[in-house]
FITOR-109661 format. One line per field, with one value per residue (C-alpha): residue in three letters; y, x, z; residue number from 1. Coordinates in steps of 0.001 Angstrom, whole numbers, plus 500000, padded with zeros to 6 digits. Example, Ala and Ser with C-alpha at 12.3 -4.5 7.8 and 13.67 -1.06 7.14 Angstrom:
rest	c(ALA | SER)
Y	c(495500 | 498940)
X	c(512300 | 513670)
Z	c(507800 | 507140)
nr	c(1 | 2)
This chain:
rest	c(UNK | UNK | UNK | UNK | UNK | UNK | UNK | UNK | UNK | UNK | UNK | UNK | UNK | UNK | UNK | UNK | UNK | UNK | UNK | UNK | UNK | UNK | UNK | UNK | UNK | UNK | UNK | UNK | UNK | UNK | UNK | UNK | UNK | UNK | UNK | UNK | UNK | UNK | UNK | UNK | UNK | UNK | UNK | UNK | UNK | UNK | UNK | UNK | UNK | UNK | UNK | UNK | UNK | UNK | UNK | UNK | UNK | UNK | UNK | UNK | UNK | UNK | UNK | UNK | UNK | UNK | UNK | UNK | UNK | UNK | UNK | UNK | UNK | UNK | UNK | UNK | UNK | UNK | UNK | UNK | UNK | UNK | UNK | UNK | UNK | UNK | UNK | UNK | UNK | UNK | UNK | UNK | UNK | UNK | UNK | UNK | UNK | UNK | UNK | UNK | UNK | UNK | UNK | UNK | UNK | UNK | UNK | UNK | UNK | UNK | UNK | UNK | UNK | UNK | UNK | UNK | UNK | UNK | UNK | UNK | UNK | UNK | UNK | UNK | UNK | UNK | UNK | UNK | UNK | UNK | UNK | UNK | UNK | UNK | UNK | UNK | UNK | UNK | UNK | UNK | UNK | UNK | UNK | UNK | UNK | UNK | UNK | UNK | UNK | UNK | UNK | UNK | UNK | UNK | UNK | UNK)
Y	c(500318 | 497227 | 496961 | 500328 | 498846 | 496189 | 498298 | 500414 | 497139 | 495635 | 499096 | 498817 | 495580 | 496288 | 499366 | 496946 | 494245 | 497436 | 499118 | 495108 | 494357 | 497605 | 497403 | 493726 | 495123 | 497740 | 495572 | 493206 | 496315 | 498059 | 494308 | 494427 | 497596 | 496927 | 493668 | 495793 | 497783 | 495761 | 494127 | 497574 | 498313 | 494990 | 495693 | 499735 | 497673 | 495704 | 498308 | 500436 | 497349 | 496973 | 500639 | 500871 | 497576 | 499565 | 502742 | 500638 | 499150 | 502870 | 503939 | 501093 | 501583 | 505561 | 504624 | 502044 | 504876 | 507384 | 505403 | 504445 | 508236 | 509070 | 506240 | 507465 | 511289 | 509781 | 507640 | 510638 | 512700 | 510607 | 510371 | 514319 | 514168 | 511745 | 513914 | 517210 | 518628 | 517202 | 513989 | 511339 | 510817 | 514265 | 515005 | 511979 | 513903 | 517026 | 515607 | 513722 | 517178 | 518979 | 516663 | 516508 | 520201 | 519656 | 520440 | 518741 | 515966 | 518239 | 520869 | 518292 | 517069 | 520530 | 521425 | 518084 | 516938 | 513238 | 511413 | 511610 | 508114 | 508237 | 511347 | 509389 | 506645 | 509227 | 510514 | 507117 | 506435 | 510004 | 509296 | 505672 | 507088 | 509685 | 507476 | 504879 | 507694 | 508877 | 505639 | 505072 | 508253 | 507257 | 503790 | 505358 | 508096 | 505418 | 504110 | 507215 | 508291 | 510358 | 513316 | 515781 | 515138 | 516557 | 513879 | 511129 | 511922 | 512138 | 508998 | 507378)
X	c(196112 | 196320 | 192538 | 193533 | 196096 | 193967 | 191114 | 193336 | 195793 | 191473 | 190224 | 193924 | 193207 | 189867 | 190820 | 193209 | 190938 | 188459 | 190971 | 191899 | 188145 | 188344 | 191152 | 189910 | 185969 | 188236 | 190602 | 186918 | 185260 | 187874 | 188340 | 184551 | 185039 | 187877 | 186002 | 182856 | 185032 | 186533 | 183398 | 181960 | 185252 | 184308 | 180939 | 182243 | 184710 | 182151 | 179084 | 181542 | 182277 | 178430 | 178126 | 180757 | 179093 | 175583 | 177331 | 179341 | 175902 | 173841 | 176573 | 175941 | 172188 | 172862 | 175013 | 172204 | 169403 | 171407 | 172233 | 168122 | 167795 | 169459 | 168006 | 164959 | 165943 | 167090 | 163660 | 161880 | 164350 | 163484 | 159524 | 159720 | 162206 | 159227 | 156812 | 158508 | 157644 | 161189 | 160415 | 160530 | 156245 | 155477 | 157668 | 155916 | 152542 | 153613 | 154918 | 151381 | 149405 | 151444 | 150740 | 147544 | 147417 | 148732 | 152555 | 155590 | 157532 | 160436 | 159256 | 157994 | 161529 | 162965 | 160487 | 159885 | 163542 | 162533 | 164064 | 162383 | 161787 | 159559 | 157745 | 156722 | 155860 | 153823 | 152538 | 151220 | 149953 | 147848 | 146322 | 145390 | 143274 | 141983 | 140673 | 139335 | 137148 | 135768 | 134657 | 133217 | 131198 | 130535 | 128783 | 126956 | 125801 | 124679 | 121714 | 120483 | 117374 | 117879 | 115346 | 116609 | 118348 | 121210 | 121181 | 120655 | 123625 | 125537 | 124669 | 124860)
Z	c(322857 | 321029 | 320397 | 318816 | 316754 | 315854 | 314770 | 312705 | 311267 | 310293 | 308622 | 306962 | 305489 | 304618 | 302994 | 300728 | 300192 | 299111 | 296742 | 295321 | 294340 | 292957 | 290660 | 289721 | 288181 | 286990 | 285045 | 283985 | 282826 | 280704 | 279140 | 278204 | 277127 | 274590 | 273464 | 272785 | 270976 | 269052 | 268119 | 266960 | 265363 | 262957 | 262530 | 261279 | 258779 | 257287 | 256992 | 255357 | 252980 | 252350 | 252017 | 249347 | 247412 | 247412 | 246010 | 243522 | 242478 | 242811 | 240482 | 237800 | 237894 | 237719 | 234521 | 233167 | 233484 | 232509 | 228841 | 229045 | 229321 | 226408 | 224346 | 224910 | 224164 | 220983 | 220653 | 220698 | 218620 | 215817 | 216583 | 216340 | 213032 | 211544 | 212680 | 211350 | 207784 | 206541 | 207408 | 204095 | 204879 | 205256 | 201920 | 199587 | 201331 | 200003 | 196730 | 195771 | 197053 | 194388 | 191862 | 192149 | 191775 | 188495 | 189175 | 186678 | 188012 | 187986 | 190481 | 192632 | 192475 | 193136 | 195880 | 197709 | 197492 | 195824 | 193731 | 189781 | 190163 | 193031 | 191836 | 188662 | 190936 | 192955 | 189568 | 188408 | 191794 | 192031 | 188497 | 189331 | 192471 | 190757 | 187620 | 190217 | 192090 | 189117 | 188004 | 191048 | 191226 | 187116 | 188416 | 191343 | 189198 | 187032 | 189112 | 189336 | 187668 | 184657 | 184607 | 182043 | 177845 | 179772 | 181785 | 179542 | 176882 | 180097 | 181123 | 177501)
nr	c(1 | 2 | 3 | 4 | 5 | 6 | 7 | 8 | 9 | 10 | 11 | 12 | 13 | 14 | 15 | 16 | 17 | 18 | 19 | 20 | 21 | 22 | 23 | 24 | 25 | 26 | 27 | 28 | 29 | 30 | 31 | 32 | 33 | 34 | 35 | 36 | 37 | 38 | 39 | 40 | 41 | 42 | 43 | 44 | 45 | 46 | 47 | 48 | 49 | 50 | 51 | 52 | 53 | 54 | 55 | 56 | 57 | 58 | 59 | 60 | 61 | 62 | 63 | 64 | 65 | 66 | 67 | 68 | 69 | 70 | 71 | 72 | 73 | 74 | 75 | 76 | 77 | 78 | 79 | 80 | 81 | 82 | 83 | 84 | 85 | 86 | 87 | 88 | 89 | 90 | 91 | 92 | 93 | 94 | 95 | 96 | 97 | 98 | 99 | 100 | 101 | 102 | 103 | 104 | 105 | 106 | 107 | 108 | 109 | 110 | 111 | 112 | 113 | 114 | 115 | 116 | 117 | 118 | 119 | 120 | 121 | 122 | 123 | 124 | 125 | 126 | 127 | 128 | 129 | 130 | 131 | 132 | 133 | 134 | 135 | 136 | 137 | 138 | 139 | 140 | 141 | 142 | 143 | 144 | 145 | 146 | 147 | 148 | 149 | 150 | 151 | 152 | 153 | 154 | 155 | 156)
């Protein structure tokens, strides 16, 4: 009976010593655990820190190129005003056609929109040309042989 006794008082203490080591790499592992944890819990905090920085800085470049955006809309806004038959080039274009085709300073005024000053400019400009491309056209025509009396009082 008593090596009964014993048997059962050893399995007994085994059976503590068994349930001890258990509650001790119990007790270790949930400590790892809650460090790990922790640790991951920091690491959250400050990728969410470096996430909000990124968006804060995604935000200022989306505001930059945004404001480059519509500098450049207005960039091309004006290339297309300047390119458009009301632009101030298009309109001195328009005024020195009409002059040319023998039009008063007055309706080029009324029909170009300039001022009378610059369509006498634009006058006195279009008359220069014209008297300098007939004199050159005079001196080429000059070299030229002379073949007929026509010709000749031309020429003379």
């Amino acid at each position: 009976m008593e090596t009964w006794l014993f048997q059962h008082y050893i399995s007994a203490n085994l059976l503590i010593l068994v349930q001890s080591l258990l509650i001790v790499t119990s007790v270790i592992v949930i400590s790892k655990i809650l460090r790990i944890q922790q640790q991951q819990s920091k690491q959250l905090f400050q990728m969410r820190n470096e996430i909000k920085a990124i968006n804060s800085g995604n935000i200022g470049i989306g505001r930059k190129m945004n404001l480059f955006g519509k500098e450049m809309a207005k960039v091309e806004v004006d290339k297309i005003t300047q390119l458009q038959p009301g632009s101030q080039e298009k309109t001195y274009h328009q005024a020195s056609i009409l002059l040319k085709r023998g039009a008063s300073i007055d309706e080029v005024v009324d029909s170009c929109d300039v001022a009378p000053a610059e369509a006498e400019l634009l006058a006195i400009m279009s008359h220069a040309r014209d008297v300098s491309e007939k004199n050159k056209s005079k001196t080429s025509s000059d070299h030229s042989i002379v073949r007929t009396r026509e010709d000749f009082s031309i020429a003379s």
